[in-house]
N, C-alpha and C positions, 0 to 999 in steps of 0.2 A: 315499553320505553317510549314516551313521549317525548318529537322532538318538535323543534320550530326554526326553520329554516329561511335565513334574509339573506337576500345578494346586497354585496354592496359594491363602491366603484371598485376599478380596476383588478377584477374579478377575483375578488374577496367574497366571501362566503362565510358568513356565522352561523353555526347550528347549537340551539340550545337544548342540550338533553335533560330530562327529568329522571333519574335512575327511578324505578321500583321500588317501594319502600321493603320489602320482602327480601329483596335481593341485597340494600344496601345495608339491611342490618345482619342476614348472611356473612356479609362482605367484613363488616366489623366484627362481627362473633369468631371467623378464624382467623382474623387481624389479631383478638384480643388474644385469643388461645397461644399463638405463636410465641407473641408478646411475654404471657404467662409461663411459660416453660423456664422463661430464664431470671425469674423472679425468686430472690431466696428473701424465706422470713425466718427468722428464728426459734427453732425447736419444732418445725417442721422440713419434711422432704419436699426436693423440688419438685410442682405438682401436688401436693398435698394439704397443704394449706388452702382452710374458708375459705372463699369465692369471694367475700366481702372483704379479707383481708388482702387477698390478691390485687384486687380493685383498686385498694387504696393506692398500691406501689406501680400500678400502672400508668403510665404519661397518656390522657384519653387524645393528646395530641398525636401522639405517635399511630396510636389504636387509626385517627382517620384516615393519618399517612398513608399508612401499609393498605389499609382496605380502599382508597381511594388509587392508588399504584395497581391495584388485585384488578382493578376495572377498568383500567383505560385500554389499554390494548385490545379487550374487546368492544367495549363501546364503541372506538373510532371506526376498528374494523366494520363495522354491524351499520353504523352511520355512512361510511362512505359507501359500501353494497346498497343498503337498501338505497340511497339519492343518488345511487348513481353517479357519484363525482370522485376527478380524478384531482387530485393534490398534486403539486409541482414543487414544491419544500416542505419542510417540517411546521406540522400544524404551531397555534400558539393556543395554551388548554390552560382556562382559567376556572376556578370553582367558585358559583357565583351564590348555591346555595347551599349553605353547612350545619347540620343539626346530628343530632343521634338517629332522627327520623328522615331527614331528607336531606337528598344529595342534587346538586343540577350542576354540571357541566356546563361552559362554553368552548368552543371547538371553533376558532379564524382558521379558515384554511385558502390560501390562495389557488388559484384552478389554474390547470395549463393555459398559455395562452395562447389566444388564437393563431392562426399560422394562416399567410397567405401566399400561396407558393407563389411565385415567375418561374423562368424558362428552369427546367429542370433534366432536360433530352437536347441532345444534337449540339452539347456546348464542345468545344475544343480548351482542350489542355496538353501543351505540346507534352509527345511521350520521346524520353528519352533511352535509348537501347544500353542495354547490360553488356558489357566487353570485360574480358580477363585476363590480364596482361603474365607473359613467362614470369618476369618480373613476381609478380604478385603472387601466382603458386608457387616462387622459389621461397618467398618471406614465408607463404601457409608453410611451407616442410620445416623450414628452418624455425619456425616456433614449434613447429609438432615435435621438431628433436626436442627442443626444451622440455617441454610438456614431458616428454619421456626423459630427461635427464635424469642421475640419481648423483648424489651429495658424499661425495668420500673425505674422510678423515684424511691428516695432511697434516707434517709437522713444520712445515714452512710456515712465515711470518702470514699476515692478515695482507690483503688486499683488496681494493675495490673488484666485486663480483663474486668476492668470497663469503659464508657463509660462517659467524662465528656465533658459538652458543654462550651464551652470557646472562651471568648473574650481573643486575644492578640497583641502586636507589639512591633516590636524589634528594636533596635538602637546599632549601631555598631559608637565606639567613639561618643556616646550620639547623633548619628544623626541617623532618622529611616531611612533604608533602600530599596528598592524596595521588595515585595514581601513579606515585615516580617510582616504586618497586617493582621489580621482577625476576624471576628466577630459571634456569636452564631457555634463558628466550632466544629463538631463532632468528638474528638479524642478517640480511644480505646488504653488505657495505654499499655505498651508493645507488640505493632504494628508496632514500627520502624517504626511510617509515619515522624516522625519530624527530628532533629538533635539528635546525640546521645547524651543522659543524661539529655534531654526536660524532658522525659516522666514520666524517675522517679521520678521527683521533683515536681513531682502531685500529689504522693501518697500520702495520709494523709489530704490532701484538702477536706472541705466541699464545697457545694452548698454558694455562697455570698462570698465568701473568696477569697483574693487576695494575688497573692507572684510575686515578683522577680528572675527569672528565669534566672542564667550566664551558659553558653555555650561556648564550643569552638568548630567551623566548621572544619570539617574533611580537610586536607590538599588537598582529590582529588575534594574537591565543589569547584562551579562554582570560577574563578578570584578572583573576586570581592569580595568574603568571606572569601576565603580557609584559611585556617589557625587563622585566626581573634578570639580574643572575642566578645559577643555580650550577650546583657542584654535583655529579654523578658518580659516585665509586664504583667500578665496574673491574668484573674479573671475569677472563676467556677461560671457559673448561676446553673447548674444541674448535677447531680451523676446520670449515670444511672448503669443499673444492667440487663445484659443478662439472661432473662427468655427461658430456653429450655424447648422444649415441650417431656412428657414423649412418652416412643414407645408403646402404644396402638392403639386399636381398634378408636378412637375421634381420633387421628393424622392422622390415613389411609384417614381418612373422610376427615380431614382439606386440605392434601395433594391432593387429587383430579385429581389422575393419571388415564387414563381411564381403564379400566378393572383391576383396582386393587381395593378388597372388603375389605380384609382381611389382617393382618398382613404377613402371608404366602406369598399371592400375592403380597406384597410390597418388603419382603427378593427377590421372584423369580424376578420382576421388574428389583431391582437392580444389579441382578445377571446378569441377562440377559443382563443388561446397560453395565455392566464392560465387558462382554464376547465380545459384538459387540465392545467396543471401542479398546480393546485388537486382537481383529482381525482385524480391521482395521489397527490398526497399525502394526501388522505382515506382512499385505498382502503388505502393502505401503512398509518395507522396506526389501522384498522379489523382490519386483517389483526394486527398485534400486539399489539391487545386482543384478538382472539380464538386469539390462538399464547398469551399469558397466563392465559389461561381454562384454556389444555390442560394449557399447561405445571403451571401449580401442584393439575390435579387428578389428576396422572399421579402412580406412586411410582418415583422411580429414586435407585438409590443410588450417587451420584457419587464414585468415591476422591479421596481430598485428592490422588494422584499426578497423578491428570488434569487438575487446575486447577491445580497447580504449573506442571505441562509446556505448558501455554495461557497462561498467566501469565508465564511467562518467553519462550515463542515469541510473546507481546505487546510484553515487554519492548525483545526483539532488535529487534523492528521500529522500536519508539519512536526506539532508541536511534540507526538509519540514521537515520530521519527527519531529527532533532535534528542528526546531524552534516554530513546535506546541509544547512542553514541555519547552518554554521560553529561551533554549539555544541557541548558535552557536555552530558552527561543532569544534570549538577550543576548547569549555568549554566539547562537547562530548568527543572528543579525551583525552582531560584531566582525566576527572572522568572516563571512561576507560582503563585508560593507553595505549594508541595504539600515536603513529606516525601516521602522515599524510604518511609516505613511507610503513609502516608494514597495515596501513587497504587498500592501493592502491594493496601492492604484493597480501592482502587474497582476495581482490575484484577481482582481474585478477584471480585470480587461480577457483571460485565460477564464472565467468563469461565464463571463456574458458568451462567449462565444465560444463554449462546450453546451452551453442552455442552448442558444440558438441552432448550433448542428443537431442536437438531438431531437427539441420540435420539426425541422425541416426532414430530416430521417422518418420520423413517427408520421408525418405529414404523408411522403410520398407511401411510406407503407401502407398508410389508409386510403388513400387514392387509389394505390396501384392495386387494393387488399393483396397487398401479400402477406402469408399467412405458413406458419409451420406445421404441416400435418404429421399423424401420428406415426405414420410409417416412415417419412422423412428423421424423424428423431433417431426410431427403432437405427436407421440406415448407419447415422452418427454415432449412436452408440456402439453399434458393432464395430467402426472407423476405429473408438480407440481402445475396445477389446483385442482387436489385433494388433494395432500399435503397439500395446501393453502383452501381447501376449498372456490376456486375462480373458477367464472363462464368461460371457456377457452377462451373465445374472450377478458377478461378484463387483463389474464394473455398474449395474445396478445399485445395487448395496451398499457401493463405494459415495454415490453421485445423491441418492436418496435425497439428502436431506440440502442439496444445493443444484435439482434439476428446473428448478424454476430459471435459475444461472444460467446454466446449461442450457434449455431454448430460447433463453434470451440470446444468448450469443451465438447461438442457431441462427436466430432469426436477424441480426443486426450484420449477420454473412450473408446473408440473401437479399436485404438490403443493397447492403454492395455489392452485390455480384450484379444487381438490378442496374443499380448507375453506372457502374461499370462498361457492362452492356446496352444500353440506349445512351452513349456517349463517345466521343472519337477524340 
């Protein structure tokens, strides 16, 4: 593999590969093959038709598609090992030369940028201490009741807090629309799951009873609804009624925490739940006042390509999110109120300065070399074989193929346990 390697400004880097001519007609011969499989010609089997006639119904753009897709992943891989260079975004790969005999690649890769630490040790960031107020383990129990509440039938009317099972479907200008059906659905009256003013117009419903339900859609829902009337036919099969369990000695039991016997032991439980989760979040954002301290005394100069390329590898993500929730990024933007321009500038400003904490992390780890050794891992992995109560080879087996993760995030805890420690 011939390559040719130019730096340019702002630490851009072009490498031009020459593929093998061996390898790239390789590359194409099981491009073409694959291709060929789903080739039908007439009064032959698939796969069994002339070579020549196969050829014809094959697209040879396609053919370079695939064989040129067969080779990037290890090209780049193979490029960036052997020169030794670390990429900070997603490369930009252009193909500069395309024949049936020859292939060359161009590979812009932007390189991390330089990082110049400031005071990094003996910074102050006021710590604030974790307290737990009676108050606050009375609310922990009295949600734990919930949690453990169970839903009894009940032939009394509907009320707010009750839970009633309902068939419905809505029609907007008397036609039903996407999404307004449902059957045996579990709604709890004054839980804001539905459209405002659904809910209270259950109240007074028995179990077999049917009403007419008019609506108006909030102006920031989705297009297609916003603002609209819309008529819901809805009938109660069942009224339920949330049964809480009292705070006794029988509940401690029901609940089945380990080394909690006693009502006491259930108060100190909780106590102790709320302490740790209250510390942790001390500690987390102790830890980002003082990642802020570094960060802005550190000098590194970020290209605008690299918060492009975070900015829109943000975007992409948004953008599943939004659609596993049945939206598009338009109906998000909507029912948010944000512009496509006001979530691009908050995305850039949250992307510059996730880029910047991580060069200044990578920074001090190189400085400080710190470094995750093998037994260290081994130590970790046994941590969540017992956790898991899993035998450690199966917790192995499990991690296999995302342990590189996994020391990653070894190692990005030792990190901070580093600043943590040379810090007050």
């Amino acid at each position: 593999m011939e390559k040719q390697v130019t730096k340019l400004e702002n630490g851009k880097v072009e490498v031009l590969v020459q593929i093998e001519q061996e390898k790239w007609k390789k590359a194409q011969q099981t491009a073409f093959n694959k291709l060929a499989e789903n080739v039908e010609i007439k009064g032959f089997r698939k796969g069994k038709a002339p070579i020549d006639m196969v050829k014809a119904k094959v697209d040879q753009g396609q053919v370079f598609d695939r064989a040129i897709n067969s080779l990037l992943q290890e090209t780049y891989t193979s490029v960036l090992n052997e020169e030794k260079l670390r990429p900070f975004a997603r490369p930009k790969v252009d193909v500069t030369k395309l024949s049936d005999t020859e292939l060359e690649l161009k590979f812009t890769l932007i390189l991390a940028p330089e990082v110049t630490l400031g005071k990094y040790k003996d910074l102050h960031v006021e710590k604030k201490v974790a307290e737990v107020s009676d108050e606050e383990v009375s609310g922990a129990l009295e949600a734990l009741k919930n949690q453990h509440a169970s839903l009894v039938v009940i032939e009394k009317a509907a009320e707010l807090g009750h839970t009633v099972i309902i068939d419905f479907e809505g029609f907007v200008d008397e036609k039903p629309f996407e999404g307004g059906k449902g059957e045996n659905y579990a709604l709890e009256l004054g839980s804001n799951q539905f459209v405002p003013g659904f809910e209270e117009q259950l109240v007074g419903l028995k179990a077999n009873e049917n009403k007419d339900i008019k609506v108006t859609f909030p102006k920031e829902y989705v297009p297609e609804l916003a603002s609209k009337e819309a008529l819901f036919k809805v009938k109660v099969h069942e009224v339920k009624e949330k049964k809480i369990p009292e705070l006794n000695e029988e509940f401690v039991k029901d609940v089945n925490l380990p080394n909690v016997k006693t009502l006491d032991d259930l108060k100190a439980h909780e106590k102790a739940r709320l302490l740790k989760q209250k510390e942790d979040g001390l500690k987390r954002d102790y830890f980002e006042g003082l990642l802020k301290l570094i960060r802005e005394d550190a000098k590194i100069d970020v290209a605008q390509e690299i918060i492009d390329s975070e900015v829109e590898a943000m975007q992409e993500n948004l953008n599943k999110q939004v659609a596993q929730q049945g939206l598009t990024l338009e109906n998000y933007l909507q029912i948010t109120g944000q512009s496509v321009e006001t979530m691009k500038e908050t995305m850039a400003k949250e992307a510059e300065e996730n880029i910047r904490s991580i060069l200044v992390l990578e920074k001090i780890a190189e400085v400080e070399d710190i470094k995750v050794e093998e037994d260290e891992i081994e130590f970790e992995l046994a941590k969540v074989a017992d956790q898991y109560q899993m035998p450690l080879d199966e917790v192995k087996k499990i991690l296999k193929d995302n342990m590189d993760r996994f020391v990653a995030d070894v190692r990005a805890r030792r990190i901070q346990e580093f600043i943590l420690n040379n810090n007050d």
